[in-house]
C-alpha positions as CSV (number, residue, x, y, z in Angstrom):
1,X,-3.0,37.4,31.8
2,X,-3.6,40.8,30.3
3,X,-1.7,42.9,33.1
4,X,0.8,40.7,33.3
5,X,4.2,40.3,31.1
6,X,5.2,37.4,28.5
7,X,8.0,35.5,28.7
8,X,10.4,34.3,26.1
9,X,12.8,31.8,27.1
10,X,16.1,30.4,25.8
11,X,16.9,27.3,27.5
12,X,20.5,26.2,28.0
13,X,22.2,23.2,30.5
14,X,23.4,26.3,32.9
15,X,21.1,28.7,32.5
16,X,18.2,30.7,31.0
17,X,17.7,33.5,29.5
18,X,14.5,35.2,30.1
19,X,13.3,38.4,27.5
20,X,10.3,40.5,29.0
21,X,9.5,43.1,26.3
22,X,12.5,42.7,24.7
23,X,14.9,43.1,27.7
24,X,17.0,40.0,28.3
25,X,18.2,39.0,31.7
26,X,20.1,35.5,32.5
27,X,19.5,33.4,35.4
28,X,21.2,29.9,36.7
29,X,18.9,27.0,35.6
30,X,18.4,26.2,38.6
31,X,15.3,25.5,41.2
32,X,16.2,28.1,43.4
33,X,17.1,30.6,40.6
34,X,13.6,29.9,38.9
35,X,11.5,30.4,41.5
36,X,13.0,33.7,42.8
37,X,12.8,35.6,39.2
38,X,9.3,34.4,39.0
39,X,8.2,35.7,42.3
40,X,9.8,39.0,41.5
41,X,8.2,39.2,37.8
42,X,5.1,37.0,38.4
43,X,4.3,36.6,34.4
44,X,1.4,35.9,33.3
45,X,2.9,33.0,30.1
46,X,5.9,31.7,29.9
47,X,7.4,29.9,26.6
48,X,9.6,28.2,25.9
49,X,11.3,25.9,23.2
50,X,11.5,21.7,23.9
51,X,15.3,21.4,24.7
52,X,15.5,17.7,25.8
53,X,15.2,17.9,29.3
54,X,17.1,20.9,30.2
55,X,13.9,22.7,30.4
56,X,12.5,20.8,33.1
57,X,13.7,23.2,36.1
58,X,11.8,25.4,34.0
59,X,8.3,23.5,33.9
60,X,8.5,22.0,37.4
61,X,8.8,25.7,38.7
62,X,6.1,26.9,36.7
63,X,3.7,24.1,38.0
64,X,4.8,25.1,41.4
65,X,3.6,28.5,40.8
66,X,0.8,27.7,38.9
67,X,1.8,29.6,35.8
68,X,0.7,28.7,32.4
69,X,3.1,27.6,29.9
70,X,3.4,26.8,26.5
71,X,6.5,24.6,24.7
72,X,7.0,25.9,21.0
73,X,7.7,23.5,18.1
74,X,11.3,24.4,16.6
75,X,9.9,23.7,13.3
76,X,7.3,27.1,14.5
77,X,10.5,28.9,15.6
78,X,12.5,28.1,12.3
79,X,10.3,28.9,9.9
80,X,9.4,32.5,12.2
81,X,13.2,33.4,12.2
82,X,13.0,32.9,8.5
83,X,10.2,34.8,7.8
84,X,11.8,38.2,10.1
85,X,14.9,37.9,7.6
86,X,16.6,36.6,10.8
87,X,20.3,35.7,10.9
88,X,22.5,35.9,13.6
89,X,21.7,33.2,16.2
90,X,22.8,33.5,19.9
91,X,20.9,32.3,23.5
92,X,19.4,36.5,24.0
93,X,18.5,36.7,20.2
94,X,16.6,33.3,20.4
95,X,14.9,34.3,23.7
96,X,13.7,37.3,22.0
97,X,12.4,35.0,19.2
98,X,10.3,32.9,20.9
99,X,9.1,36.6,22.5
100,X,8.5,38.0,19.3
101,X,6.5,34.5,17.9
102,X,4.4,34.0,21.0
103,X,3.2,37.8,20.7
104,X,2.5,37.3,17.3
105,X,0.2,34.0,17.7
106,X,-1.5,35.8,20.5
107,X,-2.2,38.7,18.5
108,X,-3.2,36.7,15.9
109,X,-5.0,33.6,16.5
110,X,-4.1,33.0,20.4
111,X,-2.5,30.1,21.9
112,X,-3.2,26.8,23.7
113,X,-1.3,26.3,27.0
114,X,0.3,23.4,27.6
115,X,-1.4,21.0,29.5
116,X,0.6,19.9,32.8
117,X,0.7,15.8,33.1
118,X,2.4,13.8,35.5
119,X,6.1,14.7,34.6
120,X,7.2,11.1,36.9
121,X,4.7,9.0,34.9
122,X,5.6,10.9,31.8
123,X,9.4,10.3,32.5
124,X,9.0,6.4,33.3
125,X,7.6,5.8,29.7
126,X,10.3,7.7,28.1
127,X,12.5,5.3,29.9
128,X,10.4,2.2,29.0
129,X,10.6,3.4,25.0
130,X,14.4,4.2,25.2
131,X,15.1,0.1,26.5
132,X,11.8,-1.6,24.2
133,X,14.2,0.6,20.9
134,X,17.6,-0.6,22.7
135,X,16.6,-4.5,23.5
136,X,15.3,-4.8,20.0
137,X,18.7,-3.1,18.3
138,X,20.5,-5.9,20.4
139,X,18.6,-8.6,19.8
140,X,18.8,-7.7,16.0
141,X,22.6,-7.9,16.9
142,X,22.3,-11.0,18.4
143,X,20.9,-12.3,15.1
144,X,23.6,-11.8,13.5
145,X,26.4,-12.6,15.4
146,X,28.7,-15.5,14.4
147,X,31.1,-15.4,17.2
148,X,30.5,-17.3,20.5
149,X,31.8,-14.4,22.2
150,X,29.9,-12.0,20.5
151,X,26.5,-14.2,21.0
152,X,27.6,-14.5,25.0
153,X,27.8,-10.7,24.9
154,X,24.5,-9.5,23.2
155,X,23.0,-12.5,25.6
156,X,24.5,-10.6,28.6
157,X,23.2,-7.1,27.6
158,X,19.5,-9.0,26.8
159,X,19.4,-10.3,29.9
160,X,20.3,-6.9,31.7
161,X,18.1,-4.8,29.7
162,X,14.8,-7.0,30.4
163,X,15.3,-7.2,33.9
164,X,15.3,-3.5,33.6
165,X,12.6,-3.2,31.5
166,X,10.5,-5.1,33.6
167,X,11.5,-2.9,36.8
168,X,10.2,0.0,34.9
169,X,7.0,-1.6,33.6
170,X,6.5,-2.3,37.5
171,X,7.0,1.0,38.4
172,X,4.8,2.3,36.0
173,X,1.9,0.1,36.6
174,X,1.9,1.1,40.4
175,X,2.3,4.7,39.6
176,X,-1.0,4.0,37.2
177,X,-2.4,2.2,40.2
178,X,-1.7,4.3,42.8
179,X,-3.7,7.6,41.0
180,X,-7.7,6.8,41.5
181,X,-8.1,8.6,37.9
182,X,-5.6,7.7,36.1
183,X,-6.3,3.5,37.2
184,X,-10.2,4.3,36.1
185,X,-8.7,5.9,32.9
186,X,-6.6,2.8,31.7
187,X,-9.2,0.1,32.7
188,X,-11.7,2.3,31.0
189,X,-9.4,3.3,27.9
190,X,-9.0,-0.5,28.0
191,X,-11.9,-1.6,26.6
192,X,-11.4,-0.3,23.1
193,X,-10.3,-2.7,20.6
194,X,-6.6,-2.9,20.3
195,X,-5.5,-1.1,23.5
196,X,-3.6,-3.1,25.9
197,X,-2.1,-2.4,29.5
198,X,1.1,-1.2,27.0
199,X,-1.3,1.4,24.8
200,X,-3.0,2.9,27.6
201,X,0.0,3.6,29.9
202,X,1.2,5.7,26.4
203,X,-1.8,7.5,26.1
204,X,-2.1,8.4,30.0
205,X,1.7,9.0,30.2
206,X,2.3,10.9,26.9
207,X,-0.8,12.6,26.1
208,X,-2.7,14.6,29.2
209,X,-4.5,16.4,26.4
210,X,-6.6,13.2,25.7
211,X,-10.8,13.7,26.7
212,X,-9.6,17.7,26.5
213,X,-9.6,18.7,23.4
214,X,-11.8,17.9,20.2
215,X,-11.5,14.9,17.9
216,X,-9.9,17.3,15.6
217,X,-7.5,19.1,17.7
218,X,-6.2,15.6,19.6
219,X,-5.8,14.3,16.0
220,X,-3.2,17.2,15.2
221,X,-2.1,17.1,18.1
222,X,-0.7,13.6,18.0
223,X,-0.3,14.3,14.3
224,X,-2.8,11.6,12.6
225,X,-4.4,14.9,11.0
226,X,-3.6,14.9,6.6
227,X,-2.2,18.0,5.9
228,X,-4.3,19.4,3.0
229,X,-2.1,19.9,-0.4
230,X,-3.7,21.4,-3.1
231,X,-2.9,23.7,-5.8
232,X,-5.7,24.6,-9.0
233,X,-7.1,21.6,-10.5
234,X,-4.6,19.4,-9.3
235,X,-4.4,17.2,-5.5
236,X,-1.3,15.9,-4.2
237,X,-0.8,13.4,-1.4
238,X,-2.1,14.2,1.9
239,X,0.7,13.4,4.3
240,X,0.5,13.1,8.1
241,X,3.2,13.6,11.0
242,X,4.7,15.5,13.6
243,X,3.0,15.9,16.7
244,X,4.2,12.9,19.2
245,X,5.4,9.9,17.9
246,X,5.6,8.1,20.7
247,X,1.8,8.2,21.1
248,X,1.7,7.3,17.8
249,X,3.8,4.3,17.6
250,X,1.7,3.0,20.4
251,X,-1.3,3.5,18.0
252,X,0.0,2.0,15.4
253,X,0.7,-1.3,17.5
254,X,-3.2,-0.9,18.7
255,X,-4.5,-0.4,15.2
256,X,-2.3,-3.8,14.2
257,X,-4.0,-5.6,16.8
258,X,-7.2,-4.0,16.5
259,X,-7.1,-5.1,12.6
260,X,-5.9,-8.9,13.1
261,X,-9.4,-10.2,15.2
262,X,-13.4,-9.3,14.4
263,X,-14.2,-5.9,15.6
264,X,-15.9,-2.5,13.9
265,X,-12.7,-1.4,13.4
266,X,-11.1,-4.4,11.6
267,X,-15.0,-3.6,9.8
268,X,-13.8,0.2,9.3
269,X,-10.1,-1.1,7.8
270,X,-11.7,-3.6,5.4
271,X,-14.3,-1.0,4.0
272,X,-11.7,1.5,3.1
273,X,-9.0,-1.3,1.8
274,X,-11.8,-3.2,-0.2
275,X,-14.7,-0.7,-1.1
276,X,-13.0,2.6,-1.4
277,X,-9.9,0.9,-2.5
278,X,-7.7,2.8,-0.4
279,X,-4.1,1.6,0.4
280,X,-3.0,-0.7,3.1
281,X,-0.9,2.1,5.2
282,X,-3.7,4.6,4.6
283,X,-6.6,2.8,5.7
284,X,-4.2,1.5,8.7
285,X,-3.6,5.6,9.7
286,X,-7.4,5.9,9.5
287,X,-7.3,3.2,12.0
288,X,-4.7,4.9,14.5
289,X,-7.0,8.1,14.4
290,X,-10.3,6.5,15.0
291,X,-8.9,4.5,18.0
292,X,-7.3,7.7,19.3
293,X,-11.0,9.7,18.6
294,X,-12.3,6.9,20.7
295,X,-10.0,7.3,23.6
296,X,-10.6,10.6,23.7
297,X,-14.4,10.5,23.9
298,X,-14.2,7.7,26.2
299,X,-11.4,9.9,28.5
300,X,-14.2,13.4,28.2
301,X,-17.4,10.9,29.2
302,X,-15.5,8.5,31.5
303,X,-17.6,5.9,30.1
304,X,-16.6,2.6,28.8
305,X,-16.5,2.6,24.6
306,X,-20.0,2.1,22.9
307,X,-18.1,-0.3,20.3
308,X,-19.9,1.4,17.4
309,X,-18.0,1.3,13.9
C-alpha cells in the first residue's frame, strides 16, 4: 500500500466525492462510475464514513477489486474536525477530512481494515431486527387499544409482519445452510451456553471479525470493553458502549438465557453478584463479554466450546 494513494471519501445518495492528496474529484455513485475511477487510480485504502446504505456501491466495488477499506466512526470524524479548529462543513471539505484523519491514524498508530462479510447475509439480519423492533412496537399497541377497530387493525399488521418475519428467518437459515463454513460455524458457535439458532446467525451475520481478532480487540469491537475513567485518587464508573449494538443485543438475550439454567456461566454471574458483590447489570455485561470471548475462540479453533468457567 505504500506506492499507492489514499482515499478519502464523502458519501452522498448521488454521488461521491473522492480526495487523493487533497485534490477532490466527484463521481456518480454508481457501479459503473466506481469501478472506472478505481481502475484509473487503483488506491491502495479507501475510507470512508457509515452513511446508511448509500455507501454500499462504494464497498461492493471495492470487494470486486479487491481493495482494502476501512468505515470510520463519525464520533472519530467529529471529534478530529474539532480538534483541526474545523468549521465550514460541505461534501469536498468532509472528503478531505476523512483524508486528513486516515493519514493521521496511519502515521500514528496504523489502521485495521475492515473485514469484508457476506453483505446478503448481513442485509437479511438487518431486515429480521427492523420487523422483531416493529412487531413488538405493534403488539405493545395492540395492548392498549380499546377500540375494536383499532384491535382488528394492530391484529392485521401482526399477522403481516410475522408472516414476513418468518420468510426472512427462512432465508437466512438457508443462506447459513448453503455456506459449508458458515453452517459448521453456527452449529459449532452453538454449543456455548446461551446461543441459539437466533444468536449465532447475529454473530455470523453482523460480526465477520469474530475468531480474527483477540479477546480484547473483539470486546471493543462489539463494545463490551469498560472504558477506563480515572483522575488522581479518585475512580469513576467504567461505562461500556458503541461498537455494534445489534451484536450486542443478541448478547444480552444469550447472557439472559445463559444465566436462567446450571452452567459455568450462570457459575461466573453468581460469583460476581454474590462474592464480589457486584451489580446485577454489571455482572450480566461481564456475562455478554465472556460468551462473546468464547465465540471467538471457538470461531479461531473451529472447535466445539471446552465449557470451562
Amino acid at each position: 500500500m505504500a506506492d499507492k494513494p489514499v482515499v478519502g471519501v464523502d458519501v452522498a445518495k448521488g454521488w461521491l466525492d473522492m480526495c487523493v492528496s487533497g485534490a477532490c474529484e466527484r463521481i456518480d455513485n454508481t457501479a459503473a462510475a466506481v469501478l472506472s475511477w478505481l481502475d484509473r487510480v487503483r488506491p491502495g485504502l479507501v475510507a470512508c464514513e457509515p452513511t446508511g446504505g448509500y455507501e454500499r456501491v462504494l464497498l461492493d466495488a471495492l470487494r470486486a477489486r479487491a481493495i482494502p477499506f476501512v468505515r470510520v466512526h463519525p464520533n472519530q470524524l467529529v471529534a478530529f474536525r474539532q480538534s483541526q479548529g474545523m468549521r465550514a462543513k460541505t461534501d469536498r471539505i468532509d472528503a478531505r477530512l476523512i483524508y486528513a484523519f486516515v493519514c493521521h491514524r496511519l502515521s500514528q498508530r496504523g489502521l485495521h481494515t475492515a473485514i469484508p462479510g457476506d453483505p446478503a447475509l448481513a442485509a437479511l439480519a438487518a431486515r429480521r431486527r427492523q420487523l422483531v423492533e416493529t412487531l413488538h412496537a405493534e403488539r405493545c399497541r395492540l395492548a392498549m387499544a380499546h377500540l375494536n377497530v383499532l384491535r382488528d387493525s394492530h391484529q392485521d399488521v401482526i399477522a403481516a409482519l410475522s408472516h414476513s418475519l418468518d420468510l426472512i428467518e427462512s432465508e437466512l437459515a438457508a443462506t447459513i445452510a448453503d455456506n459449508p463454513h458458515t453452517q459448521k460455524l453456527a452449529a459449532l458457535l452453538q454449543t456455548i451456553f446461551g446461543i441459539g439458532p437466533a444468536v449465532a446467525t447475529a454473530l455470523i451475520a453482523d460480526l465477520p471479525e469474530l475468531g480474527l481478532l483477540s479477546a480484547k480487540q473483539i470486546a471493543a469491537l462489539v463494545g463490551l470493553a469498560p472504558h477506563t475513567n480515572r483522575s488522581g485518587k479518585a475512580q469513576y464508573r467504567e461505562p461500556t458502549g458503541h461498537g455494534r449494538p445489534g451484536v450486542r443485543r443478541a448478547l444480552f438475550n444469550a447472557a439472559r438465557a445463559a444465566i436462567r439454567h446450571p452452567s459455568p456461566l450462570r457459575d461466573f454471574y453468581d460469583r460476581l453478584v454474590q462474592q464480589n458483590q457486584r451489580p446485577g447489570k454489571v455482572a450480566l455485561t461481564a456475562v455478554m463479554r465472556k460468551i462473546l470471548v468464547c465465540a471467538n475462540a471457538v470461531a479461531r479453533d473451529q472447535q466445539p466450546w471446552k465449557r470451562a468457567a
